[in-house]
ROZA-712523 format. One record per residue (C-alpha): x, y, z; residue number from 0. Coordinates in steps of 0.2 Angstrom, whole numbers. Last residue first. Example, Ala and Ser with C-alpha at 12.3 -4.5 7.8 and 13.67 -1.06 7.14 Angstrom:
// ROZA-712523
X / Y / Z / resi
68 / -5 / 36 / 1
62 / -22 / 39 / 0
//
This chain:
// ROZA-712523
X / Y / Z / resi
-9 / 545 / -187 / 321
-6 / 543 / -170 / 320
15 / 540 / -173 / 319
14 / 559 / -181 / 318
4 / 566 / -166 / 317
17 / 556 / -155 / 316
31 / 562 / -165 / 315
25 / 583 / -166 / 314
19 / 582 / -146 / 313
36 / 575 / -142 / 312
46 / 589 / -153 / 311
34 / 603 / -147 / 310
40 / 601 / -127 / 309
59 / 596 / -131 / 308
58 / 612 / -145 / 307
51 / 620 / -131 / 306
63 / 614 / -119 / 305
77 / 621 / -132 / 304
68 / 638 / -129 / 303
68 / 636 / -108 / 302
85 / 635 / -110 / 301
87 / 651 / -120 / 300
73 / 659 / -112 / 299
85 / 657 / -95 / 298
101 / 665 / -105 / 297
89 / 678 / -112 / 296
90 / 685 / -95 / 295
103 / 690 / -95 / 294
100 / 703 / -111 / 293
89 / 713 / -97 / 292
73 / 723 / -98 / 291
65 / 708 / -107 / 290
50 / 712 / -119 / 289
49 / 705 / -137 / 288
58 / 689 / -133 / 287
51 / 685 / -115 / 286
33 / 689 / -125 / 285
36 / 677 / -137 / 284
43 / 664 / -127 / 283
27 / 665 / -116 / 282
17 / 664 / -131 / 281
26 / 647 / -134 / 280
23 / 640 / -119 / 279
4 / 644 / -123 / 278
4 / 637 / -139 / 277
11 / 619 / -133 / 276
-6 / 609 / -135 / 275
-4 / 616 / -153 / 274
9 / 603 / -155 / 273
-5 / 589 / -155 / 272
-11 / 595 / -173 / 271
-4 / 579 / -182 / 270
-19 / 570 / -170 / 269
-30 / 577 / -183 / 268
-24 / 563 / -195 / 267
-13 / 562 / -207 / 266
-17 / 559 / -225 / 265
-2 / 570 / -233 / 264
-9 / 586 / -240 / 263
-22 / 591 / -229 / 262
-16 / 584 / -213 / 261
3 / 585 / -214 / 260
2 / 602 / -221 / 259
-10 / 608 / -206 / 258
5 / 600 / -196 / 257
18 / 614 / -203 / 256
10 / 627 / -199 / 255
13 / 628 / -179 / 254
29 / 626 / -185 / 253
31 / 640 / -197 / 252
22 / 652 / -184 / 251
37 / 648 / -173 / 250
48 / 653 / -186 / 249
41 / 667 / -189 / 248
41 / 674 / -171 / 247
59 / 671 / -169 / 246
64 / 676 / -185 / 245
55 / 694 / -182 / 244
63 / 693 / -165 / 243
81 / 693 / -174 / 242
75 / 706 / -187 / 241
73 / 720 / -171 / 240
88 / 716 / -164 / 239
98 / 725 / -178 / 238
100 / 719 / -198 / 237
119 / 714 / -199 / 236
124 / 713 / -179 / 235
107 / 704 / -176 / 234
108 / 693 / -192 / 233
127 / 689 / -186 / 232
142 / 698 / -191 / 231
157 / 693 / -178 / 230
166 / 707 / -178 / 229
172 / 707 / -158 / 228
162 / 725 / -154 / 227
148 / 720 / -163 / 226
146 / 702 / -157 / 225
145 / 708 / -137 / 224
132 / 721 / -141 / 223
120 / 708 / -152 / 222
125 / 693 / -137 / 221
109 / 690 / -130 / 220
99 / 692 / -148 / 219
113 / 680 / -152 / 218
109 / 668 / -142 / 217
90 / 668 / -144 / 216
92 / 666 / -160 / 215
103 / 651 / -161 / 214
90 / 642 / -150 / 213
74 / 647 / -163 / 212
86 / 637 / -177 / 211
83 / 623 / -168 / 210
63 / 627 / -168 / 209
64 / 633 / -187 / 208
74 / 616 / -192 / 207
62 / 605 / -182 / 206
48 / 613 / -188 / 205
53 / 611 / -207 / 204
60 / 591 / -205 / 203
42 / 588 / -204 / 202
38 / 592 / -223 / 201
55 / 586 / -229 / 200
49 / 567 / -221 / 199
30 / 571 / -228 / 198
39 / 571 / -244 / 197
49 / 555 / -245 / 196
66 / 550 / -247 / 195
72 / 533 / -247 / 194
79 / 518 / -238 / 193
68 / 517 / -225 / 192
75 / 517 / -209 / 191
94 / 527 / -215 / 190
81 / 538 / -225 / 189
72 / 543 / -211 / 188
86 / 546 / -199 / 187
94 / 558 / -214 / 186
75 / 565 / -216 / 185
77 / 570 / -200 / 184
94 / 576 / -197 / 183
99 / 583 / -214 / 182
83 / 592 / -217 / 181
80 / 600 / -201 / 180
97 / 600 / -189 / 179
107 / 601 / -204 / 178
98 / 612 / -215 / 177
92 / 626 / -201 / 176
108 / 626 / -193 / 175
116 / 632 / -210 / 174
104 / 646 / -214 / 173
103 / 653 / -194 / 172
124 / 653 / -197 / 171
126 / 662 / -210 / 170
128 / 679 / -206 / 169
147 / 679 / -206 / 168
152 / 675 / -192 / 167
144 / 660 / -187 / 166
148 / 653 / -205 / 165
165 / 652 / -203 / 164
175 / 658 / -218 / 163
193 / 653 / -215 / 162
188 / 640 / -202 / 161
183 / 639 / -188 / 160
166 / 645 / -181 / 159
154 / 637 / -190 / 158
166 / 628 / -200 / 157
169 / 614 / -186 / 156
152 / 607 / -188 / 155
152 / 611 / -209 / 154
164 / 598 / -210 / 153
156 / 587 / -199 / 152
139 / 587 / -206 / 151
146 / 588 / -222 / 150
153 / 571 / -219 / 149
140 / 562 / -212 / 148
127 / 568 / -224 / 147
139 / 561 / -240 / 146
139 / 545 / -230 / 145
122 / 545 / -227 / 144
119 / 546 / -245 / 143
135 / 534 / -248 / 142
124 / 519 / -243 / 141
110 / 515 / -229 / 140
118 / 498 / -219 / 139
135 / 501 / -221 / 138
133 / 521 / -221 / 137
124 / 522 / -206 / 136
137 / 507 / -200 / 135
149 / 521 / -203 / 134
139 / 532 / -193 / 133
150 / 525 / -177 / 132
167 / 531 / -183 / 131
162 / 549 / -188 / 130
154 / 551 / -173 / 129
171 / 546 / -164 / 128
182 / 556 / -175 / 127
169 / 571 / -173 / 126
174 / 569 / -154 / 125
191 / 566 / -155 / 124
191 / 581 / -166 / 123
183 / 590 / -154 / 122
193 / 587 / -138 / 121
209 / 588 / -146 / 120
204 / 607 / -149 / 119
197 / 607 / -130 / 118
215 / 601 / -123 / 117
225 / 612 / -133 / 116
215 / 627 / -130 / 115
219 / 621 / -111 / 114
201 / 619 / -98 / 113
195 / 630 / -85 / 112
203 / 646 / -90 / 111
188 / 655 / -93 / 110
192 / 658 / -113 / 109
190 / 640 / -112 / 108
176 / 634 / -103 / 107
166 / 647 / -109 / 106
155 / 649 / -94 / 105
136 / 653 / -102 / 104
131 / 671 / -109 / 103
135 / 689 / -102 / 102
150 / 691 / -111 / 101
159 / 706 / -103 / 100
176 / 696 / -104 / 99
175 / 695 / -120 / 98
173 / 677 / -129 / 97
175 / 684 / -147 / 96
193 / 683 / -145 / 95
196 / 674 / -162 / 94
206 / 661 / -153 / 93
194 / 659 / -138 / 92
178 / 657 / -151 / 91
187 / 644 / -159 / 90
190 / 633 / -144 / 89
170 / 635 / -137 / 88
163 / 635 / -155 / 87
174 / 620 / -159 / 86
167 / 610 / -140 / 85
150 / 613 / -146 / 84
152 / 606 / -162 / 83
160 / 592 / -156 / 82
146 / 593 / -144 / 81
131 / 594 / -159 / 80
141 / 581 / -168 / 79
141 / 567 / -154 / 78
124 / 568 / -150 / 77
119 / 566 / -169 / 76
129 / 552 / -169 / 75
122 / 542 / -155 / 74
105 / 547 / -160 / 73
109 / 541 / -177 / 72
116 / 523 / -170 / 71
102 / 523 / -161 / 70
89 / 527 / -175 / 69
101 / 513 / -187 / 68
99 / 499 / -175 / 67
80 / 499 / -169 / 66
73 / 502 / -187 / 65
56 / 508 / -191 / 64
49 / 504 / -209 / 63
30 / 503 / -203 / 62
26 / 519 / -212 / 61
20 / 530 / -198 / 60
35 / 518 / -190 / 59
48 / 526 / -201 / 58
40 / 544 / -198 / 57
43 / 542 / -179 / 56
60 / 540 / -185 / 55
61 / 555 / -192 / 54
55 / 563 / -177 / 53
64 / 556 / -163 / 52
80 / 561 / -173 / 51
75 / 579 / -176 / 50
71 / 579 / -158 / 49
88 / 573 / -152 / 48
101 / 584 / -161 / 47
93 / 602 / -155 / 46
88 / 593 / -140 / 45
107 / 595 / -135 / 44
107 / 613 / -134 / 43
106 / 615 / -115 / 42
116 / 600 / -112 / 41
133 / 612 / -117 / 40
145 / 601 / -122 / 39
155 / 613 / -113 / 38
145 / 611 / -97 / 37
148 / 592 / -96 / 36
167 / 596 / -98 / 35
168 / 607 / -82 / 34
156 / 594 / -73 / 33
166 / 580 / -74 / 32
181 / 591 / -71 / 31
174 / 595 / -56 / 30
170 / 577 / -53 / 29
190 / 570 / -55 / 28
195 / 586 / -42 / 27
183 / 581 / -29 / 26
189 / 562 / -32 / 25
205 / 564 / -31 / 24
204 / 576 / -16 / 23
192 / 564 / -7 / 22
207 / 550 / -10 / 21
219 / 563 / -4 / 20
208 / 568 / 12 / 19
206 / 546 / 14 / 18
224 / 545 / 13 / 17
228 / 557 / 26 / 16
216 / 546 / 37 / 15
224 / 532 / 33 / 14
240 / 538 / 38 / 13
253 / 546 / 24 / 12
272 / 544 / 29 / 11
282 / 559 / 26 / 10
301 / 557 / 31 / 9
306 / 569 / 44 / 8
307 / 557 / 56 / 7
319 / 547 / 44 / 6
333 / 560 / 47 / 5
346 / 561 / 35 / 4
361 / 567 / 44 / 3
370 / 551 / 44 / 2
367 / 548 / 27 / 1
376 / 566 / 22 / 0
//
């Protein structure tokens, strides 16, 4: 059998097949990158970055910033929205609500791009690591922020896992609304400052209503989808027309909120630098109330997390001004 063998036939790579195997490699090793960086979903990500920006522009107003705990928030806050991004993409493959006429963003999952088992591991590694990393939030702050943390992550996975999860059952606006407004920013003040204050819950409002603004869109894009899989969102329980009533209200409610500030709190006309982004907001508006096509919500989407990107900096520096 030896003698037979024929070492010609052995396969010997030369430099330049090592190169195409290298470039492979490499190819493959990016796509993936980029397979993973969608599922996080960098779209929503403002939604965890401005409510974090804002409270600690409120420590500074109060000349209580810290450099260590607003990073370590921000890091946190980061790593909760994708956990929570990679749980609605795993969850909502197992409970078939990713349809194969879904119109939204690639779902990594239910697209085949990366194992159920591979994105469920991937979220709890990821709320294991946020969870990690804000204990020098709770070190430093207490068991208040711990108390946060854990509800933050609890309720991060029960949006759409779960027995009862909140996406699905109508609750979802209610939830996001808390936890990127209230939660975030005044948890980033508090973890500065050591306590609560009233201005904090004040400007946690807008950036509640805006983040909430992002959910909206998505599930005014995905009302005909979210009927047929059960999933009982505001559109699916009170029709299309209620989503862009909460859209618009909620935009009025930020615009609002500065006069608040002003009046009632001692800041000063700089508060009202977020009405610079009026127009931007119009145009919102009128995409909302008047598109011919739900795909092209997809694009309003985006450009309603820059909004909140757009608002959020006016509404800190206006705050830091004052």
């Amino acid at each position: 059998m030896l003698k037979n063998f024929r070492y010609s036939k052995l396969y010997i790579p030369t430099n330049h097949n090592l190169s195409t195997l290298n470039q492979t490699i490499a190819s493959l090793k990016t796509s993936m990158f980029i397979v993973w960086l969608r599922a996080a979903r960098p779209q929503t990500l403002p939604a965890s970055v401005i409510p974090v920006l804002t409270g600690a522009a409120l420590a500074h107003h109060h000349q209580l910033f810290r450099w260590d705990t607003t990073i370590i928030a921000l890091i946190c806050a980061l790593l909760i929205q994708i956990g929570t991004n990679f749980a609605n993409d795993y969850y909502d493959f197992v409970k078939g609500a990713d349809r194969e006429d879904r119109i939204g963003f690639i779902r990594a999952t239910s697209a085949g791009l990366v194992p159920p088992h591979a994105m469920f591991r991937a979220t709890y590694l990821t709320m294991a690591a946020a969870f990690f990393i804000g204990l020098y939030l709770v070190w430093i702050a207490g068991w208040p922020i711990f108390i946060i943390g854990i509800l933050s992550l609890i309720f991060g996975v029960a949006y759409t896992g779960g027995p009862y999860p909140l996406g699905y059952n109508g609750l979802g606006d209610l939830f996001v609304f808390i936890f990127f407004g209230f939660a975030a920013v005044m948890g980033t003040y508090y973890v500065n400052v050591f306590e609560w204050s009233a201005d904090a819950f004040w400007a946690s409002v807008p950036v509640g209503a805006l983040a909430v603004n992002i959910l909206v869109v998505n599930n005014l894009r995905d009302v005909h989808q979210d009927v047929i899989s059960g999933k009982r969102t505001i559109g699916v329980l009170l029709g299309e027309g209620a989503l862009k009533a909460e859209y618009a209200l909620l935009a009025g409610i930020s615009f609002a909120v500065p006069a608040v500030l002003f009046f009632n709190y001692g800041y000063s006309a700089w508060i009202f630098l977020p009405l610079l982004s009026a127009p931007a907001c119009f145009v919102l508006l009128s995409q909302i109330f008047f598109h011919d096509d739900k795909r092209k919500l997809n694009k309003t989407l985006e450009r309603t997390a820059q909004f909140m990107v757009l608002f959020g900096l006016l509404f800190a520096t206006g705050i830091l001004l004052s």
